[in-house]
N, C-alpha and C positions, 0 to 999 in steps of 0.2 A: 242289210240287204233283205230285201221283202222277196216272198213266194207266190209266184201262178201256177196255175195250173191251165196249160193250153188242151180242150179235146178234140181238135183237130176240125176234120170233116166228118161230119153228121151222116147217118145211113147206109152204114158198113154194116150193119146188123149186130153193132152194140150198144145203141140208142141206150137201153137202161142202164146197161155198164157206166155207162158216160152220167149219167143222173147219178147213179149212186156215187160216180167222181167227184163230181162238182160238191156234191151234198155233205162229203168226207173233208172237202178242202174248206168247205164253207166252215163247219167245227173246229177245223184245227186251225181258223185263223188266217186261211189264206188270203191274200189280197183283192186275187183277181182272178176270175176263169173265160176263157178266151174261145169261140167257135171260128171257126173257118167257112170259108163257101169258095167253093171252083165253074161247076157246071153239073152242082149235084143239088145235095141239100143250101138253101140261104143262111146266111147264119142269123137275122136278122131273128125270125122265130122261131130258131134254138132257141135265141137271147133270151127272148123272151119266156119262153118256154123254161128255161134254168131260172131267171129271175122270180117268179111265181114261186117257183119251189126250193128256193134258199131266203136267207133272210140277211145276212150281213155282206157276203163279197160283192163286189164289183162283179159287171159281166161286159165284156170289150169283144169288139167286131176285128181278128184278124185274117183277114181284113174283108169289108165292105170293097168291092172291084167298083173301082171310078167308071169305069167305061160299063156297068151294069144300071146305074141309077143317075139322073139330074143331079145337080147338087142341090137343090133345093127340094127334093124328093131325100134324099140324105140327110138332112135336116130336119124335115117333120119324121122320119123314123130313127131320129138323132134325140129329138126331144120325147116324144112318144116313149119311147124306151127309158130315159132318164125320168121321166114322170109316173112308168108304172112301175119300175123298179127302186123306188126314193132315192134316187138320186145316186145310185151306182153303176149307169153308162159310161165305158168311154170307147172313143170313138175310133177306130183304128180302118187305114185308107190304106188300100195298093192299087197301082195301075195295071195288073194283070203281066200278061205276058201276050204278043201279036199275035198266037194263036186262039187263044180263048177271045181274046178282043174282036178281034177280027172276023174269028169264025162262029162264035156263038153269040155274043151280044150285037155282031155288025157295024163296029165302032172303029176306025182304023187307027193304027197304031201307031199315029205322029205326035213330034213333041209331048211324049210323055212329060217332061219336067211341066213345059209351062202350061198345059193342060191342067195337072195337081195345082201348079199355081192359082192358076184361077179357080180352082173345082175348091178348093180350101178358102179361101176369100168370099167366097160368095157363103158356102154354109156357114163360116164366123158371122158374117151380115146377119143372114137369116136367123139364126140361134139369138142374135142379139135382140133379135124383134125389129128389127130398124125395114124401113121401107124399102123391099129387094129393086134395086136398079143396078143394072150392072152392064160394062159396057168390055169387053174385050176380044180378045182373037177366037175365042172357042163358044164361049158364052156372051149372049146379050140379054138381058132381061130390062124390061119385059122387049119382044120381038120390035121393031120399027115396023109404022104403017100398018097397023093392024089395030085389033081392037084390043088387043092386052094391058093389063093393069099391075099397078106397081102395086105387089101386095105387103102385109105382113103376116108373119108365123101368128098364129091366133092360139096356138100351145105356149105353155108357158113351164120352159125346164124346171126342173127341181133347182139345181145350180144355177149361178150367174154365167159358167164359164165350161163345157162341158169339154174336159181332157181329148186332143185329137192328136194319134199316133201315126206315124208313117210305115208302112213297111219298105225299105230299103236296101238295096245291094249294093249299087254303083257307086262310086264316087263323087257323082253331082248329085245324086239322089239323097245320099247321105247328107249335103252340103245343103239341099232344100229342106230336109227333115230338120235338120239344126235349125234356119233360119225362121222357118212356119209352122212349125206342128212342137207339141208341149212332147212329146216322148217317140222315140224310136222304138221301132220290132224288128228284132233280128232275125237271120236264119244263120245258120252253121257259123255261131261264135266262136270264136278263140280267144282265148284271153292273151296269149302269144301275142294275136297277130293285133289285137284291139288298137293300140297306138295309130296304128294307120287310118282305121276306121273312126275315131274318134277324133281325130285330126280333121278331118270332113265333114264332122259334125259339128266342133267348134268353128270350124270357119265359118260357117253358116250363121250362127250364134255370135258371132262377133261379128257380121252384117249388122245386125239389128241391135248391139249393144248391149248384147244377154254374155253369159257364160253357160259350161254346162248343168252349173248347181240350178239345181231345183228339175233337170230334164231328166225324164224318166229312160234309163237304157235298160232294153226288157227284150234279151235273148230267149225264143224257145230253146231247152237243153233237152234231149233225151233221156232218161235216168232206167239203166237196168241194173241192178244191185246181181253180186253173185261171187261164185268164189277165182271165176276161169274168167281170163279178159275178153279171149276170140268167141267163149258163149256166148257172153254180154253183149257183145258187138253184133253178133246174130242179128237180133230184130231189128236192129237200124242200118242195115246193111240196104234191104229194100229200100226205103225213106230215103236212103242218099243216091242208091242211085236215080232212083224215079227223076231228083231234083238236078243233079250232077248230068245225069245222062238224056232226059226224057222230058224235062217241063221245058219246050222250046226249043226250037230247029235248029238246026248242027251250025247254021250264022247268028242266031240269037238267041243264047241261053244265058243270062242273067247269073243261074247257080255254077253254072261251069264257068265262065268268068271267073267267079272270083276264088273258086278251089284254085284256079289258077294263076292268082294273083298270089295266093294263099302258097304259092308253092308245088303243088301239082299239076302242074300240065302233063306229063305222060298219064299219067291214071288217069286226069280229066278227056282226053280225048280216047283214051282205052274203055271208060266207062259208057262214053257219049256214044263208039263206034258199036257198041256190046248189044244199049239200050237201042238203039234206032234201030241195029238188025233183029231185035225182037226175042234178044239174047238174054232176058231182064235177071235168072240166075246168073250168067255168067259175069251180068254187069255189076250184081250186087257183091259177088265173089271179089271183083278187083277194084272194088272201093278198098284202100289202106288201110288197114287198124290205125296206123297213125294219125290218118286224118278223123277217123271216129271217135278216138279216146281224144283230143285237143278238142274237140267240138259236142261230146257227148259227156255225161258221166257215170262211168259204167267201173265194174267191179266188187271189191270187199266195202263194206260201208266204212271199214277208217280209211278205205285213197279214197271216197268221193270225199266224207268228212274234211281231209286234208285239201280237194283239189277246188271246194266250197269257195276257198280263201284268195285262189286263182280268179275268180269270176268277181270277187268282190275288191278285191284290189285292183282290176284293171278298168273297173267302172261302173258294171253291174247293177244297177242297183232294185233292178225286179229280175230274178228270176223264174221263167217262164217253163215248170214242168211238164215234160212230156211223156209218158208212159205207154211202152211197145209193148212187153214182156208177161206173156202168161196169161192167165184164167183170172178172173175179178180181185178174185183175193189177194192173188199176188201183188195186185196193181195200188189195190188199198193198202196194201205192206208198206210199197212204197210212199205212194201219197204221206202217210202215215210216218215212214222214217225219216223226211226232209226235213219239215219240221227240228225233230230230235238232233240231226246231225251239223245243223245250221246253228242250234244251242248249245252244241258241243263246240264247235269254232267258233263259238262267242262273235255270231257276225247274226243272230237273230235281230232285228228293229223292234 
């Protein structure tokens, strides 16, 4: 099992923090460090902006919002970035959620699936150099009856084939991720519940005559080390509810689904009810420890050590570090102790 390091979103007023992260994970080997973008920071010139100032990891877009860019705009800053970074892009796509979509890019929030469908086919074309023409339900290139021209990418990636990740929740999103995209991104993994989500992955994957060997599954995990479980739990209390209660309207929230799927639906709509009335400690209060510790790893460094083993036995095979907890140093602790504890359950790659 390989190690990421995810820094979230950009522009919380820890910008350096997050440099000196990246630049810690870079030393010790980590795989890959991952930016975010909402309706804040891009992540697109983090990437960049981290790639300049490391020298070996990977740097992946979690995620690039489909409904923010063309896909063919996706693409030349798909290649762009794999070219100045030699060749450590990879590509990671979500379809947002109908609020952000709707309200700040202006994009409306139908047919998710077969939108990504097409939005992923077209930037595989373009990547490949081949002459963009494309003919479907959301996308045409070039426009009919006008003066546009079938072009090609005039960039040329570092790679033949540049890694494209999906972020997914649902069920058929999962089953798209399998079928078109080289790795999945998760949110609130459980290695419990993975069977189901990984079911929907290979079905996708066996559309197309693949398996899941060789596909990247790459859960952000939270990670606060310490000696008290409900301290631990602290800092990612906010995190869950935000996602649990507040990313998306009381009929369409993607992250409460699937807590609820997960087994929670009294919390999930206790959280939901909390966060919407503007309640956001009260929401984070009635997030479960239960549901934190199965989906975080938090505690004395021998139960993460041992719970390591959980994550990579049920599929795992990037894990995706997230770090709440403390003043920089603390966080370097961390960054710094995965590694170590990963080598200790003898599941380092």
């Amino acid at each position: 099992m390989r190690l990421g390091l995810n820094l979230g979103y950009w522009g919380a007023g820890n910008d350096a923090d997050n440099l000196a992260l990246a630049r810690e994970a870079d030393r010790l080997g980590y795989s890959v460090v991952w930016a975010a973008e909402a309706y804040g920071s891009d992540a697109a010139t983090v990437l960049s902006w981290v790639a300049a100032q490391t020298e070996h990891i990977d740097v992946g877009s979690a995620v690039f919002q489909i409904p923010g860019r063309t896909p063919a705009n996706t693409a030349m800053t798909a290649a762009t970035l794999d070219t100045l970074s030699g060749g450590r892009f990879r590509l990671g796509l979500g379809v947002s959620g109908p609020q952000v979509s709707e309200g700040w890019h202006g994009v409306r929030f139908d047919k998710p699936l077969a939108r990504t469908r097409e939005y992923v086919a077209i930037i595989r074309k373009a990547l490949a150099r081949e002459r963009l023409t494309f003919e479907g339900e959301f996308f045409t290139l070039p426009l009919p009856d006008g003066p546009g021209k079938a072009l090609t990418l005039t960039v040329h990636p570092v790679r033949e084939q540049i890694p494209i990740y999906l972020a997914a929740v649902g069920p058929k999103n999962l089953e798209l991720a399998g079928e078109i995209a080289d790795g999945w991104l998760a949110i609130f993994y459980s290695p419990e519940f993975a069977p189901e989500l990984l079911a929907h992955l290979a079905a996708g994957r066996a559309k197309v005559g693949k398996t899941l060997s060789g596909f990247d599954i790459v859960p952000t995990v939270p990670v606060v080390i310490g000696d008290d479980l409900e301290t631990c739990a602290g800092p990612v209390r906010a995190y869950s509810a935000l996602y649990i209660g507040g990313m998306g309207s009381r009929e369409k929230n993607f992250y409460n689904a699937l807590a609820v799927r997960m087994g929670y639906d009294e919390a999930a709509a206790q959280i939901q009810d909390l966060y919407l009335g503007k309640d956001y400690a009260g929401a984070a209060n009635a997030v479960p420890l239960d549901f934190i510790d199965r989906t975080s790893l938090i505690g004395p460094r021998d139960r993460i050590r041992d719970r390591l083993a959980a994550y990579a036995d049920s599929g795992v095979t990037t894990l995706s570090v997230a770090v709440y907890a403390g003043p920089l140093d603390e966080r370097l602790a961390t960054v710094r102790a995965l590694p170590e504890l990963l080598a200790e359950a003898g599941l380092a790659e």
